[in-house]
C-alpha positions in Angstrom: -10.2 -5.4 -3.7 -7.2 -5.1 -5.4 -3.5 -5.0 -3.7 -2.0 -1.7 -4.2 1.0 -2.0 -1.9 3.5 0.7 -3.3 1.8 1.4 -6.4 1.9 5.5 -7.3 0.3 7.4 -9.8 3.3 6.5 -12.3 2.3 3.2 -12.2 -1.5 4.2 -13.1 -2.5 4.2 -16.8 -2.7 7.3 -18.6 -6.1 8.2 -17.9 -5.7 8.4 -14.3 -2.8 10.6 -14.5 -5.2 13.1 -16.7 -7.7 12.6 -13.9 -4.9 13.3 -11.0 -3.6 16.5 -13.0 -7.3 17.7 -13.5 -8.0 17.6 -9.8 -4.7 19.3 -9.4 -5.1 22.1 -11.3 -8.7 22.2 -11.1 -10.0 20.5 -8.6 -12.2 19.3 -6.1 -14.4 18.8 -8.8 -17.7 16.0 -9.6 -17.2 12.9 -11.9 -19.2 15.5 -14.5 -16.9 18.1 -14.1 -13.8 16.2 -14.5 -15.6 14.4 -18.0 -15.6 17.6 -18.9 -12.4 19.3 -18.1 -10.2 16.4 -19.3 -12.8 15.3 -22.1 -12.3 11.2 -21.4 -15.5 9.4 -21.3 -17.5 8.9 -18.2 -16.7 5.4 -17.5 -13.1 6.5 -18.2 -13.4 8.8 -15.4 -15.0 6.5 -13.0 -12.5 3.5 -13.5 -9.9 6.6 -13.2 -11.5 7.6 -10.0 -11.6 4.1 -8.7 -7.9 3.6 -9.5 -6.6 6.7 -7.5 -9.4 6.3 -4.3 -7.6 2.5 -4.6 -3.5 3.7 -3.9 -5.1 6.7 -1.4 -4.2 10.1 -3.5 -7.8 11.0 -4.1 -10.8 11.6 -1.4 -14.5 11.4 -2.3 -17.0 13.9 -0.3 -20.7 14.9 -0.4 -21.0 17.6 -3.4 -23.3 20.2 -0.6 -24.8 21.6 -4.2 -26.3 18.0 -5.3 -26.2 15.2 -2.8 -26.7 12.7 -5.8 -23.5 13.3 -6.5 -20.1 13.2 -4.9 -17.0 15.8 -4.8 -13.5 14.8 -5.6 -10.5 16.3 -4.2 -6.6 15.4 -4.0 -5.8 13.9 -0.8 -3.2 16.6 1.2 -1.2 18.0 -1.6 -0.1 15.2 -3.4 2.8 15.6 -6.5 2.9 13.1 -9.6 5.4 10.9 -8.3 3.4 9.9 -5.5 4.9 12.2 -2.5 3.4 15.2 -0.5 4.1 18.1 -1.5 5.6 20.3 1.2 6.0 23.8 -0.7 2.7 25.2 0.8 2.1 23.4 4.0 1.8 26.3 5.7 0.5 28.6 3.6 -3.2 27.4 4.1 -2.4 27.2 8.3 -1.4 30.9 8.6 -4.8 32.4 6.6 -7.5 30.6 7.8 -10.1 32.1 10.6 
């Protein structure tokens, strides 16, 4: 594996930013989703994937719909520069049931 000791998402290349922002605005999404949302390639995506599971900002989970494949989702609520966004930490704690 590769060392990714303080590396952040503005250290990534440019299609794992696209990737990042996809799954912020958009997200959780599958790998097919996101190919199709930010129109990079598949392999693109993957390597994209790869890079962001790699410094911890992006968590992979069984897509219920299709086991074959998996669902990706923004780890906590993670900003661009690599920090946790605090603006609604509590707004998900004070609706759910």
């Amino acid at each position: 594996m590769e060392e990714t000791d303080g590396e952040k998402i503005a250290d990534l290349p440019p299609s794992a930013k696209l990737v990042f922002k996809v799954l912020e605005y958009d997200g959780p999404l599958t790998q097919k989703q996101i190919v199709e949302e930010s129109m990079l390639s598949a392999r693109t995506v993957r390597y994209a994937l790869e890079r962001l599971e790699g410094i911890g900002v992006v968590d992979e989970d069984i897509y219920f719909a299709d086991a074959r494949q998996s669902l990706y989702r923004i780890e906590e609520a993670m900003t661009a520069d690599g920090g946790v966004d605090e603006s609604n930490s509590g707004e998900d704690a004070c609706c759910a049931e």
